[in-house]
C-alpha positions as CSV (number, residue, x, y, z in Angstrom):
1,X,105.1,87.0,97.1
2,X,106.7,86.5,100.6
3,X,106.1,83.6,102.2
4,X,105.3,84.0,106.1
5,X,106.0,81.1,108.2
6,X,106.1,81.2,111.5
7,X,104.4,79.1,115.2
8,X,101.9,81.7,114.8
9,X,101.7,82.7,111.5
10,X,101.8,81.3,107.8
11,X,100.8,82.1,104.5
12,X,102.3,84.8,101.8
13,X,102.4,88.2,101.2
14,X,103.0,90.8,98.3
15,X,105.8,93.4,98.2
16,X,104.3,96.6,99.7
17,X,101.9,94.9,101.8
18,X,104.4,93.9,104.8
19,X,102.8,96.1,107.3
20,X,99.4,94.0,107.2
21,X,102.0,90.8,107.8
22,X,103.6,92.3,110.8
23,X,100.2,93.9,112.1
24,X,98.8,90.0,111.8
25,X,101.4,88.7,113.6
26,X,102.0,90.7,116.0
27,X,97.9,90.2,116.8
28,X,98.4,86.6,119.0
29,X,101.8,87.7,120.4
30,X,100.0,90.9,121.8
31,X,96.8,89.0,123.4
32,X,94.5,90.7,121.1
33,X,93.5,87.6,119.1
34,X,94.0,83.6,119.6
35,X,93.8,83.0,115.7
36,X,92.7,84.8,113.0
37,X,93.1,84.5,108.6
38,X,93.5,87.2,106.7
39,X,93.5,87.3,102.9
40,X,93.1,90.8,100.9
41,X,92.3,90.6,97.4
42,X,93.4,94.0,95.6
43,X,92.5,94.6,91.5
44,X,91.8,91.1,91.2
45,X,95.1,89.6,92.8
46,X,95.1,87.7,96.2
47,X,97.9,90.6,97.7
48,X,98.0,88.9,101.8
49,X,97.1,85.2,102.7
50,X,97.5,84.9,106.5
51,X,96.2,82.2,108.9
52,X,97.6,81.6,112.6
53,X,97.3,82.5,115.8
54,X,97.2,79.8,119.1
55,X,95.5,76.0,119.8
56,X,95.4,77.5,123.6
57,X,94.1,80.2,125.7
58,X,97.5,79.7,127.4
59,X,99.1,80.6,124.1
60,X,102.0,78.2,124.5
61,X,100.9,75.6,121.2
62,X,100.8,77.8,117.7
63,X,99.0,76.5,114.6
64,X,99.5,77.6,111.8
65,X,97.7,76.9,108.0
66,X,98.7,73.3,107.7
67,X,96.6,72.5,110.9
68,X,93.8,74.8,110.4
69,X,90.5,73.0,109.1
């Protein structure tokens, strides 16, 4: 797994799956989504465990998993 960390998104990822990573981030940094989570179990293993996105509308403040609730 490849852990994700970034103001806007954080979490871990399996080899193979990096384009649902980039997709996800690229989500708030587009102005498609303020936050979002993302996990994608495939044959019984947890593949993609995203959370992130933005505190703001102004999307200046990022969260990421440690602040989500």
């Amino acid at each position: 797994m490849q852990a994700i960390d970034t103001p806007w998104a954080r979490g871990t990822v399996a080899a193979g799956f990096e384009p649902v990573a980039a997709a996800f981030a690229n989500a708030p940094r587009a102005g498609t989504a303020l936050g979002a989570a993302c996990t994608i179990i495939h044959r019984g293993e947890t593949v993609v465990d995203l959370q992130g996105g933005f505190r703001d509308k102004s999307r200046t403040h990022g969260i990421g998993a440690r602040k989500l609730a």
